[in-house]
PDB file of N, CA, C, O and CB in Angstrom:
ATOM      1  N   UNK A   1     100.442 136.093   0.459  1.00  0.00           N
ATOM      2  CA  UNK A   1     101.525 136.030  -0.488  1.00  0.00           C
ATOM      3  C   UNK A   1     101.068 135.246  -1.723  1.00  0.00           C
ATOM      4  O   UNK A   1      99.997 134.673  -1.526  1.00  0.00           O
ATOM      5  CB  UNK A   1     102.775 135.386   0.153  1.00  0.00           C
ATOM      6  N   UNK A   2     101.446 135.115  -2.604  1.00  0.00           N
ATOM      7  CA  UNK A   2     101.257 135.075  -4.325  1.00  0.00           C
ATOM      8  C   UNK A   2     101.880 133.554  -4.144  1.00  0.00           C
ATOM      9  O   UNK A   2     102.695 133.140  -3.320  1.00  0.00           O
ATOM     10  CB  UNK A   2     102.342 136.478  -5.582  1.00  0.00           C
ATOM     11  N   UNK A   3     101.250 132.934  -5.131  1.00  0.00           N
ATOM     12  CA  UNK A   3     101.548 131.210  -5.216  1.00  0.00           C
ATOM     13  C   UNK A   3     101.999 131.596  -6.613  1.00  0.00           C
ATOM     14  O   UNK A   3     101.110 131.862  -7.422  1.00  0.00           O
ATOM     15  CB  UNK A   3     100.052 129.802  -5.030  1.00  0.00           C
ATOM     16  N   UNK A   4     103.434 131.669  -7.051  1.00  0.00           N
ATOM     17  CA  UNK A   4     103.161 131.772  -8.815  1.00  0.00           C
ATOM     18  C   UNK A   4     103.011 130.786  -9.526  1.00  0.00           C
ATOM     19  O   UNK A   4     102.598 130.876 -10.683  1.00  0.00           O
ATOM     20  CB  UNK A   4     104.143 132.321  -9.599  1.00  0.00           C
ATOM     21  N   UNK A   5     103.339 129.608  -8.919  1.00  0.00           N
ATOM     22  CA  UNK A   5     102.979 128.382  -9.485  1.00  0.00           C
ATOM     23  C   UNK A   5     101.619 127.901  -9.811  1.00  0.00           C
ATOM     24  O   UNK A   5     101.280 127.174 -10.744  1.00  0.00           O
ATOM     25  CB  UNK A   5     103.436 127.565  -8.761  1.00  0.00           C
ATOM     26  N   UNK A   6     100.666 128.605  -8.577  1.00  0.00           N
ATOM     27  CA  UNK A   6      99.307 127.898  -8.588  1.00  0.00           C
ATOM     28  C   UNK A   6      98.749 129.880  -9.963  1.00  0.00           C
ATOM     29  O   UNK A   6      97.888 129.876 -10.842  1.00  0.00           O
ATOM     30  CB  UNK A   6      98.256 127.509  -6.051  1.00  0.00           C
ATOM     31  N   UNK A   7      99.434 130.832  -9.650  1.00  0.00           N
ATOM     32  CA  UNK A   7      98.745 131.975 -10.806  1.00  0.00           C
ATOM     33  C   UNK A   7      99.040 131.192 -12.106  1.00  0.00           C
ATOM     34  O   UNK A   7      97.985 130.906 -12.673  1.00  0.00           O
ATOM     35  CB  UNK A   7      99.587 133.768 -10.876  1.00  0.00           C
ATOM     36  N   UNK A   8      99.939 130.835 -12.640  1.00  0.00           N
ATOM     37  CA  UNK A   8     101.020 130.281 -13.826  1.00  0.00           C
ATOM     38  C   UNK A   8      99.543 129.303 -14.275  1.00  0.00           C
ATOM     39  O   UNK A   8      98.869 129.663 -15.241  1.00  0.00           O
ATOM     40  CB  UNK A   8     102.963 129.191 -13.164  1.00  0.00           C
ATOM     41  N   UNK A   9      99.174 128.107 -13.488  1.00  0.00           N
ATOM     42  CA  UNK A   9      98.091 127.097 -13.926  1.00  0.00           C
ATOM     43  C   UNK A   9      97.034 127.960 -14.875  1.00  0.00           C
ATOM     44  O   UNK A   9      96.878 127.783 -16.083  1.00  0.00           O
ATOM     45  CB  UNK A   9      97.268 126.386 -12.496  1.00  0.00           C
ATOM     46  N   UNK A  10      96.313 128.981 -14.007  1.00  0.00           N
ATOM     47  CA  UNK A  10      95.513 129.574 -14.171  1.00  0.00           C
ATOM     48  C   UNK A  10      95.372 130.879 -15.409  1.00  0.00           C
ATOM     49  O   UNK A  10      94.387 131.469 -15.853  1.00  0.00           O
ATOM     50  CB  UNK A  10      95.440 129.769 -13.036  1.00  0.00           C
ATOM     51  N   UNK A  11      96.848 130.989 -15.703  1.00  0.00           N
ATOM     52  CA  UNK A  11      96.790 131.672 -16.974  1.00  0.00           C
ATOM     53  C   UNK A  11      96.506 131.418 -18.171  1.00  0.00           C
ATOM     54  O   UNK A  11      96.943 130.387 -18.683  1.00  0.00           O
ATOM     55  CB  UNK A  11      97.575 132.028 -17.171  1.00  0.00           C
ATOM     56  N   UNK A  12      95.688 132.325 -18.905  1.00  0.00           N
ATOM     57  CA  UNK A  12      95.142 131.918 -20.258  1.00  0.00           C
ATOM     58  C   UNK A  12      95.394 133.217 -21.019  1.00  0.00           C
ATOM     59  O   UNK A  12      95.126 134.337 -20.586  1.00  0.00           O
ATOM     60  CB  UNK A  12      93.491 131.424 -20.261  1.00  0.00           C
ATOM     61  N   UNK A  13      95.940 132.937 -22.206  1.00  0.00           N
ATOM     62  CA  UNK A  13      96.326 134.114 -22.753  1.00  0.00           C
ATOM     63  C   UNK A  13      95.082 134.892 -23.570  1.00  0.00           C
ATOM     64  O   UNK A  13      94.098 134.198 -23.828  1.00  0.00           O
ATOM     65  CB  UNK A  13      97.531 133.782 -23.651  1.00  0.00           C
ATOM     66  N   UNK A  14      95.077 136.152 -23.945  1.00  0.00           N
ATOM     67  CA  UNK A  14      94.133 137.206 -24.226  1.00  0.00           C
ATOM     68  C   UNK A  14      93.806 137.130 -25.459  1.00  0.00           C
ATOM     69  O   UNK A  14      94.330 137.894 -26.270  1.00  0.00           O
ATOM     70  CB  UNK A  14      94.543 138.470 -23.962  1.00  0.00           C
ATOM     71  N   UNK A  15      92.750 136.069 -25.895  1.00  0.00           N
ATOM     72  CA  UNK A  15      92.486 136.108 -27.229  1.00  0.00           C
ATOM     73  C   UNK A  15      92.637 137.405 -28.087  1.00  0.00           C
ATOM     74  O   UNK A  15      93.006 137.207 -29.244  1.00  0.00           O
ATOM     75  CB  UNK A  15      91.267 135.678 -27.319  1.00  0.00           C
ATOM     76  N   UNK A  16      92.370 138.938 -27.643  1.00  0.00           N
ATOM     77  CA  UNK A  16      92.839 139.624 -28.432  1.00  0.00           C
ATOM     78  C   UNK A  16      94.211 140.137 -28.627  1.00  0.00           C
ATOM     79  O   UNK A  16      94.489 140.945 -29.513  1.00  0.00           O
ATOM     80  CB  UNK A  16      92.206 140.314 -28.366  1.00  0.00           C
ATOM     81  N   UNK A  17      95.210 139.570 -27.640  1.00  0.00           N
ATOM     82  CA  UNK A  17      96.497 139.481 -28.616  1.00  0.00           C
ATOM     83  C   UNK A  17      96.598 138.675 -29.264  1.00  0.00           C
ATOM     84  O   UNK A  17      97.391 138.904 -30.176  1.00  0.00           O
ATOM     85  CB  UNK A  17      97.598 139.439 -28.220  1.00  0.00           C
ATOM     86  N   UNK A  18      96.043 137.486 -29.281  1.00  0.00           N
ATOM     87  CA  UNK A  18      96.419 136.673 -30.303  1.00  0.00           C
ATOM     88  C   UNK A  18      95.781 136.806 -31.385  1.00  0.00           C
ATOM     89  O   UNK A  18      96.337 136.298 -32.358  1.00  0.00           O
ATOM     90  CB  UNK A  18      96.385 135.521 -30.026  1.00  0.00           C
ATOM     91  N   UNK A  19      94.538 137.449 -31.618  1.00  0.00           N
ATOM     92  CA  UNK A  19      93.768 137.873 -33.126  1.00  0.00           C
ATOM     93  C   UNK A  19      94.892 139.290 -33.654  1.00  0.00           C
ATOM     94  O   UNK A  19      95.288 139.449 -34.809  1.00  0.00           O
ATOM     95  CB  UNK A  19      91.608 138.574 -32.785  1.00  0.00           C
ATOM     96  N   UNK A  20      95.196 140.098 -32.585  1.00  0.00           N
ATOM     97  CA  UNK A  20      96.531 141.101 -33.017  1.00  0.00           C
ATOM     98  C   UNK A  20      97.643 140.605 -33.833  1.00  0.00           C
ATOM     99  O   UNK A  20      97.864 140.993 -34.980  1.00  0.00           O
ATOM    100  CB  UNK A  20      97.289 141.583 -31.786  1.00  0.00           C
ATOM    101  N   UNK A  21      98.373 139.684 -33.163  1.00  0.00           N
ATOM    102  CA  UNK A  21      99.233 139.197 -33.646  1.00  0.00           C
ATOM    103  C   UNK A  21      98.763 138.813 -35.056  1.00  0.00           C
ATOM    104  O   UNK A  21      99.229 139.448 -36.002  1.00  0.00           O
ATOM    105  CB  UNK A  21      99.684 138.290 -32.833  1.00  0.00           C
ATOM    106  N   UNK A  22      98.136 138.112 -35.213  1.00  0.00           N
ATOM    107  CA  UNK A  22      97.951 137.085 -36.434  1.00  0.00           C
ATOM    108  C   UNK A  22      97.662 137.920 -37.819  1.00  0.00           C
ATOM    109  O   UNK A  22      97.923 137.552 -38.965  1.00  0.00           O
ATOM    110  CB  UNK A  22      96.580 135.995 -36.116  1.00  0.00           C
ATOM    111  N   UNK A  23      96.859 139.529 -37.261  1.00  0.00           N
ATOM    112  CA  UNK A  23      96.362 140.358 -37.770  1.00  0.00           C
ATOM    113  C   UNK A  23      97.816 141.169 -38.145  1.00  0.00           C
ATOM    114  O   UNK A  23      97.629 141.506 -39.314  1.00  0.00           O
ATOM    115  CB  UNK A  23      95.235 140.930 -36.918  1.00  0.00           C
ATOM    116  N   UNK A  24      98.644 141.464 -37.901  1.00  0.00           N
ATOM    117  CA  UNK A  24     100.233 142.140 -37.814  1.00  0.00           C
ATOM    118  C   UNK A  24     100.924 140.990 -38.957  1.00  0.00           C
ATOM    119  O   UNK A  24     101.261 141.419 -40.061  1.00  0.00           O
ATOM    120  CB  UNK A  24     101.154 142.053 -35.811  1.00  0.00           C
ATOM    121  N   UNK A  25     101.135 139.322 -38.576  1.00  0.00           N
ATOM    122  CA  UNK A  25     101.797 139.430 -39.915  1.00  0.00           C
ATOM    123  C   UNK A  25     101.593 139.168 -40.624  1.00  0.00           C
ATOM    124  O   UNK A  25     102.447 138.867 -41.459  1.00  0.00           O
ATOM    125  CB  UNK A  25     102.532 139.201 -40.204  1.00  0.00           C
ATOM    126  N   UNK A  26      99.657 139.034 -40.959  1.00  0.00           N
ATOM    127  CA  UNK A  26      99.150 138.712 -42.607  1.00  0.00           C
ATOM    128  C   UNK A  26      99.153 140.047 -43.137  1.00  0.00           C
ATOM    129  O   UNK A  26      98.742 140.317 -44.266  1.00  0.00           O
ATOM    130  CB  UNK A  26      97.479 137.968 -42.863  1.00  0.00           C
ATOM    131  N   UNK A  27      99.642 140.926 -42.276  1.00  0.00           N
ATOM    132  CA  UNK A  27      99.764 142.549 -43.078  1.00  0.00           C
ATOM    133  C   UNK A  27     100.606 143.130 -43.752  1.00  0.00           C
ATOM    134  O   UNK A  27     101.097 143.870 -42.899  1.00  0.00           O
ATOM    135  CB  UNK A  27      99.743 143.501 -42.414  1.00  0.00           C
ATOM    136  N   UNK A  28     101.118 143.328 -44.645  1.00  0.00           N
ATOM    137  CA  UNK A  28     101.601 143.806 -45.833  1.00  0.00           C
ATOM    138  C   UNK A  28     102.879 145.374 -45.267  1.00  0.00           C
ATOM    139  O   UNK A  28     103.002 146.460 -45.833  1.00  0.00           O
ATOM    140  CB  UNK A  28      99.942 144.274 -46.899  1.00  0.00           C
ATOM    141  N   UNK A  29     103.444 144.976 -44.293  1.00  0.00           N
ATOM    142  CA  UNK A  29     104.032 146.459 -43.492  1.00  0.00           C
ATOM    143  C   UNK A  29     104.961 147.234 -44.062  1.00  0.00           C
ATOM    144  O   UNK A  29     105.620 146.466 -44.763  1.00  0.00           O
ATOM    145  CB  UNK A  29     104.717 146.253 -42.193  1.00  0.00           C
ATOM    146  N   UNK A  30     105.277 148.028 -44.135  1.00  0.00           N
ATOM    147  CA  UNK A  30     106.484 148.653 -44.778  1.00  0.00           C
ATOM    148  C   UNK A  30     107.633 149.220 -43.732  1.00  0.00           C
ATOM    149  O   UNK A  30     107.637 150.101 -42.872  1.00  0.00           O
ATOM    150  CB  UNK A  30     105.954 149.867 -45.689  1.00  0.00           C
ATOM    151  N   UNK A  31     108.451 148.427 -44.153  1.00  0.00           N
ATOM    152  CA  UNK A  31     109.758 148.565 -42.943  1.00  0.00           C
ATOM    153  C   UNK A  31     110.652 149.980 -43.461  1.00  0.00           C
ATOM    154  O   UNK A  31     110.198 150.926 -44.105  1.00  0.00           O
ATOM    155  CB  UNK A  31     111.057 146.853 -42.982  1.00  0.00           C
ATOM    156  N   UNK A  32     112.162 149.777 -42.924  1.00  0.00           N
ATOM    157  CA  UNK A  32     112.926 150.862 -43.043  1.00  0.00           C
ATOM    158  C   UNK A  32     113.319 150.882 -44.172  1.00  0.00           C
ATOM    159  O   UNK A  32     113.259 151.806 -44.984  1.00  0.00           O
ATOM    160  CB  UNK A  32     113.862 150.993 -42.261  1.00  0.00           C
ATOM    161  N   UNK A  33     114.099 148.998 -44.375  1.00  0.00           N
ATOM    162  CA  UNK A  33     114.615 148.668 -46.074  1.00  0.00           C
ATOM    163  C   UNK A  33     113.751 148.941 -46.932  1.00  0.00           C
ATOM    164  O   UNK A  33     114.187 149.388 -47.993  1.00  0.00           O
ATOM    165  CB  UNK A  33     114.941 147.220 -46.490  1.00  0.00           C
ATOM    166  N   UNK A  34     112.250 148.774 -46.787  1.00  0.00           N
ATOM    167  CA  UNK A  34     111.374 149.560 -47.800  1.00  0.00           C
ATOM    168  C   UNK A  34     111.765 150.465 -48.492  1.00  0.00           C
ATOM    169  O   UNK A  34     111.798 150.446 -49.723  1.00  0.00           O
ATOM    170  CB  UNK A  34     110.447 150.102 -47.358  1.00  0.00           C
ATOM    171  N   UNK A  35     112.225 151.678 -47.529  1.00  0.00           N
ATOM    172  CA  UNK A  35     112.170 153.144 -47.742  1.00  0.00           C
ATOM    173  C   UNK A  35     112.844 153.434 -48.406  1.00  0.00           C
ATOM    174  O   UNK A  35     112.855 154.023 -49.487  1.00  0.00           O
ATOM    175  CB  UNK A  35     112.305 153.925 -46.918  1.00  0.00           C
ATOM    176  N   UNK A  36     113.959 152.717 -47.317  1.00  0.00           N
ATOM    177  CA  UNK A  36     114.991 153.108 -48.440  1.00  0.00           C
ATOM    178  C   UNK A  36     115.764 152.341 -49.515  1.00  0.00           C
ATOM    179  O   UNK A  36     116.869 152.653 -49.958  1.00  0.00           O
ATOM    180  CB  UNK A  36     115.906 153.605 -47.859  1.00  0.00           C
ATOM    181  N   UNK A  37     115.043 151.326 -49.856  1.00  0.00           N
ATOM    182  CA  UNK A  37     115.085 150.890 -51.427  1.00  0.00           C
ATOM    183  C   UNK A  37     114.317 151.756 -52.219  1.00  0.00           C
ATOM    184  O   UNK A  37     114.696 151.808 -53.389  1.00  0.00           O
ATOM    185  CB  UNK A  37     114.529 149.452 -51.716  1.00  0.00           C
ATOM    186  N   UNK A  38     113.155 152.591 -51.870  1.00  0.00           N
ATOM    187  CA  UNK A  38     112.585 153.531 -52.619  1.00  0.00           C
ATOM    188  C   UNK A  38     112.913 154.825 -52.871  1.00  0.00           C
ATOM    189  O   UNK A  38     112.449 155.482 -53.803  1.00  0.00           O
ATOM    190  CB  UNK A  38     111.657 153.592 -52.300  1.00  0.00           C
ATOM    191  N   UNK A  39     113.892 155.307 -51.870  1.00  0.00           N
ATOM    192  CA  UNK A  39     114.590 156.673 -51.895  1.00  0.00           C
ATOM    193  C   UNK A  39     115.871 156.415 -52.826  1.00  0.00           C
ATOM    194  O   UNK A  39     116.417 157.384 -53.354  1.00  0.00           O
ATOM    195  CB  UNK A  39     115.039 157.228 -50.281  1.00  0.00           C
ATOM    196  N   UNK A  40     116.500 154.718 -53.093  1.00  0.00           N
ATOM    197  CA  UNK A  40     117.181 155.184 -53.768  1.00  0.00           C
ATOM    198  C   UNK A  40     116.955 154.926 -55.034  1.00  0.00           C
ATOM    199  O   UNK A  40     117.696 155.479 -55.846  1.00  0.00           O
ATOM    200  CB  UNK A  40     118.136 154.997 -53.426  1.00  0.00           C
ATOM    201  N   UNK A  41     115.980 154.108 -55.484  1.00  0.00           N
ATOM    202  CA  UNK A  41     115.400 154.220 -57.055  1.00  0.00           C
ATOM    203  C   UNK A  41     114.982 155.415 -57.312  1.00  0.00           C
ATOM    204  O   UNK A  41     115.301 155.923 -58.387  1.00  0.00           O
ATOM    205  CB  UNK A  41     114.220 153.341 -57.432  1.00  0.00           C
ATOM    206  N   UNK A  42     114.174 156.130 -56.384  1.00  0.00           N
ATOM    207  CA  UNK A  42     113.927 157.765 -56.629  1.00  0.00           C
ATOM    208  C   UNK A  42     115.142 158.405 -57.247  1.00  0.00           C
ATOM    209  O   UNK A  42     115.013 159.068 -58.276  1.00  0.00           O
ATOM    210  CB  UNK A  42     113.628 158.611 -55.184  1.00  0.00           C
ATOM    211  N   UNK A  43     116.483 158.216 -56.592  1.00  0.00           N
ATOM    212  CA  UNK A  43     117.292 158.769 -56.495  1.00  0.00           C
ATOM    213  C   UNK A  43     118.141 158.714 -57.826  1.00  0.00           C
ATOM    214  O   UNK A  43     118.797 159.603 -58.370  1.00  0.00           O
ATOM    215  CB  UNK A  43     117.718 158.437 -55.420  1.00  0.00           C
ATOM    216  N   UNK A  44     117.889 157.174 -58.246  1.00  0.00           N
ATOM    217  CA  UNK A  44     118.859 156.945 -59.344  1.00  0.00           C
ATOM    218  C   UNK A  44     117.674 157.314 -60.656  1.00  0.00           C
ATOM    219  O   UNK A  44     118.063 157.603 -61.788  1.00  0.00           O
ATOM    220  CB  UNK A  44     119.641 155.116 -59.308  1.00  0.00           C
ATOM    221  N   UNK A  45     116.459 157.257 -60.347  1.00  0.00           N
ATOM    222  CA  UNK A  45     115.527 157.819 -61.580  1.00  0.00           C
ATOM    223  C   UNK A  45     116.048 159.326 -61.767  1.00  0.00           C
ATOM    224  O   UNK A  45     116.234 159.815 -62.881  1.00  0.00           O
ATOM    225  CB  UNK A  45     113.695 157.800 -61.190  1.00  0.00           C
ATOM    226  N   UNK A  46     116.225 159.890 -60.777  1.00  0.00           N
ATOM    227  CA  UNK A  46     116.423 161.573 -60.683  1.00  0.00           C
ATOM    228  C   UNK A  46     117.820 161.778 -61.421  1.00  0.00           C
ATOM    229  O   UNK A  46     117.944 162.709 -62.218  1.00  0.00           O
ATOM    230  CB  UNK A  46     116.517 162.257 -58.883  1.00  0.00           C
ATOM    231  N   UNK A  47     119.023 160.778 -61.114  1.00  0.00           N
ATOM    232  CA  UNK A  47     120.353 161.064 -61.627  1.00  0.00           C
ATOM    233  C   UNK A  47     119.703 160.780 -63.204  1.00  0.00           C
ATOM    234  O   UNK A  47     119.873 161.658 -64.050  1.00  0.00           O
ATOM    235  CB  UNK A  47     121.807 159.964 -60.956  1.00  0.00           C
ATOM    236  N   UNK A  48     119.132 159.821 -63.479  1.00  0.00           N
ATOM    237  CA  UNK A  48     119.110 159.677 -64.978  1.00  0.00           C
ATOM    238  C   UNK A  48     118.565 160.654 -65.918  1.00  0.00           C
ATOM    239  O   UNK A  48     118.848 161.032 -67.055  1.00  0.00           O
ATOM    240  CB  UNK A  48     118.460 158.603 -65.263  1.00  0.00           C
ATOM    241  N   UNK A  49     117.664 160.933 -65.020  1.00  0.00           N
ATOM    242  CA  UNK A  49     116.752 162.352 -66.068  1.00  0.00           C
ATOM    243  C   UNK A  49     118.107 163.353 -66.129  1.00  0.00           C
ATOM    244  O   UNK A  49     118.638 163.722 -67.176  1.00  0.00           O
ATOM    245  CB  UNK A  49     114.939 163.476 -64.978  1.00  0.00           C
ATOM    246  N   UNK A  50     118.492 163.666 -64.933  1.00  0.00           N
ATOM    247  CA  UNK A  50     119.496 164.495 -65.147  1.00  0.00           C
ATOM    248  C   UNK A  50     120.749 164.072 -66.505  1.00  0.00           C
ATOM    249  O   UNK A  50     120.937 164.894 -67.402  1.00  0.00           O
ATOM    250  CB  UNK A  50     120.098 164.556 -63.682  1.00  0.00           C
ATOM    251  N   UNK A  51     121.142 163.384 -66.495  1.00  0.00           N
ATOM    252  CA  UNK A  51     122.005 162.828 -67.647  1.00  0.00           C
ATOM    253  C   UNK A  51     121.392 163.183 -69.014  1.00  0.00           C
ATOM    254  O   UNK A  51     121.938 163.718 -69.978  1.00  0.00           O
ATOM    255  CB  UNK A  51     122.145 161.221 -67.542  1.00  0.00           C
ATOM    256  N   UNK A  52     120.035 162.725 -68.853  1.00  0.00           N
ATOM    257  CA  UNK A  52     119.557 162.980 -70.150  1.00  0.00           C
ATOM    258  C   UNK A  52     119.249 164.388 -70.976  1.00  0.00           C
ATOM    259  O   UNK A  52     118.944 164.549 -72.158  1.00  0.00           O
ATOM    260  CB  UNK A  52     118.512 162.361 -70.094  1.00  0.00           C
ATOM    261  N   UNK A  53     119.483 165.520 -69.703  1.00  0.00           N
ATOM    262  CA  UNK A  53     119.331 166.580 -70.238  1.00  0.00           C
ATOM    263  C   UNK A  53     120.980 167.836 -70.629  1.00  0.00           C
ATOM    264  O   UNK A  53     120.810 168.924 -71.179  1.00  0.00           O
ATOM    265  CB  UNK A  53     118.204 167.050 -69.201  1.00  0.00           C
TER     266      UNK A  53
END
């Protein structure tokens, strides 16, 4: 049977999640609000041309 107390001592976490991680949030990501702050400047550039013609 499993000691989880004596596994728990013995855990060391996976240096390559932790170079992952660190690598994820010096990264520059583009979320949902991104998008769609850009779909709607698209959107309101598009109404304006339209006006103008």
């Amino acid at each position: 049977m499993l000691n989880y107390e004596e596994e728990l001592k013995k855990f060391k976490p996976s240096l390559d999640v932790e170079n992952v991680e660190d690598a994820i949030k010096n990264q520059d990501l583009t979320d949902l609000v991104d998008l769609f702050r850009e779909m709607e400047l698209n959107q309101k550039k598009s109404e304006s041309v339209k006006k103008e013609s």
